[in-house]
N, C-alpha and C positions, 0 to 999 in steps of 0.2 A: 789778811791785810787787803786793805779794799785798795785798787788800780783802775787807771784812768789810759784808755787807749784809744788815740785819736790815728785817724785816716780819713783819705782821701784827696790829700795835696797834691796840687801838681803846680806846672806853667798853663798859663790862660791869658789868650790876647786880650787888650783892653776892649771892653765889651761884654766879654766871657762870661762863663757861668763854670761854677766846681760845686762840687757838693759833701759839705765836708760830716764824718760821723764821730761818733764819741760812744764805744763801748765803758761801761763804771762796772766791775765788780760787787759786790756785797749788797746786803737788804738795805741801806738807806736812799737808794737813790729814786725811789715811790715819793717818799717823802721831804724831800729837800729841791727850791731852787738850783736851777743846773746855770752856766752862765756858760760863754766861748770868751774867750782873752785873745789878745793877739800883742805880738813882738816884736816889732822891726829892728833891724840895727841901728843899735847906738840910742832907743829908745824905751821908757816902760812899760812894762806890759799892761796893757789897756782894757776893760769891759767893752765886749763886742754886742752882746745882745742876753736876754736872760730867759727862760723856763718856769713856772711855777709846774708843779707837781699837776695839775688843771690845766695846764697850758695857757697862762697868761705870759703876754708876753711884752720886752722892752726892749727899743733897741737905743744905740749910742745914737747921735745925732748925724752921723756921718756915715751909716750903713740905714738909714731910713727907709725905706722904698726900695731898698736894690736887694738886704738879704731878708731871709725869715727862718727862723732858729722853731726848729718842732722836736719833739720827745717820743718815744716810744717804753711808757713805763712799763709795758709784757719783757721789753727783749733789753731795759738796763742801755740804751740808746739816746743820746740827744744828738741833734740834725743843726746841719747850717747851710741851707741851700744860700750860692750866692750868684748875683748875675751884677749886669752892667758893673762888672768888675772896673777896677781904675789901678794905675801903676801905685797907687799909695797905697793898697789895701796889699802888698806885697810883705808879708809878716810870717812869724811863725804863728799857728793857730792852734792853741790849748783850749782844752775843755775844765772844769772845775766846779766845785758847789761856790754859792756866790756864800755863802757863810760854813765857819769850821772848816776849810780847805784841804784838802788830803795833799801829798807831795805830787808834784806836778809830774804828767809823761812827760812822752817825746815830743810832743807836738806834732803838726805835720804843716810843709812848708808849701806856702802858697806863693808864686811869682806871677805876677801880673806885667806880661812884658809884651811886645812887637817885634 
């Protein structure tokens, strides 16, 4: 059963930078779109930015310029360096293929507070 384990959350003053990782289990993840989601309370879980297998890359309109999502297909890794953090970017942050979705981790909690 292929697994999804995301780390690196924490608290980070508005400005900050966290750097979040995403270990996948099993042989598809060479070859599939990798995406980060994000979940705030009381709200849906959202496309943060995406991966091509190549390293292309998209992000949502509102992480533009502040994060960049990178992959390490040797070590089954996708990356979400963030900076000029903001208190709205305080979500849980999931990792997933952006098609055929496996069930979701734990996510790992990012707070963006003062």
């Amino acid at each position: 059963q292929v697994h999804l384990v995301e780390s690196g959350g924490g608290v980070a003053q508005p400005g900050g930078s966290l750097r979040l990782s995403c270990a996948a289990s099993g042989s598809r993840f060479i070859f599939d779109p990798m995406g980060w989601y994000r979940q705030a309370p009381g709200r849906q879980r959202e496309l943060v930015a995406s991966v091509t297998p190549v390293g292309n890359e998209k992000y949502a309109d509102f992480v533009t310029g502040r994060f960049t999502i990178s992959r390490d297909n040797a070590k089954n890794t996708v990356f979400l360096q963030m900076r000029s953090l903001l208190p709205e970017d305080t979500a849980v942050y999931y990792c997933n293929y952006l098609r055929n979705k496996i069930p979701w981790g734990q996510g790992t909690q990012v707070t963006v507070s003062s």
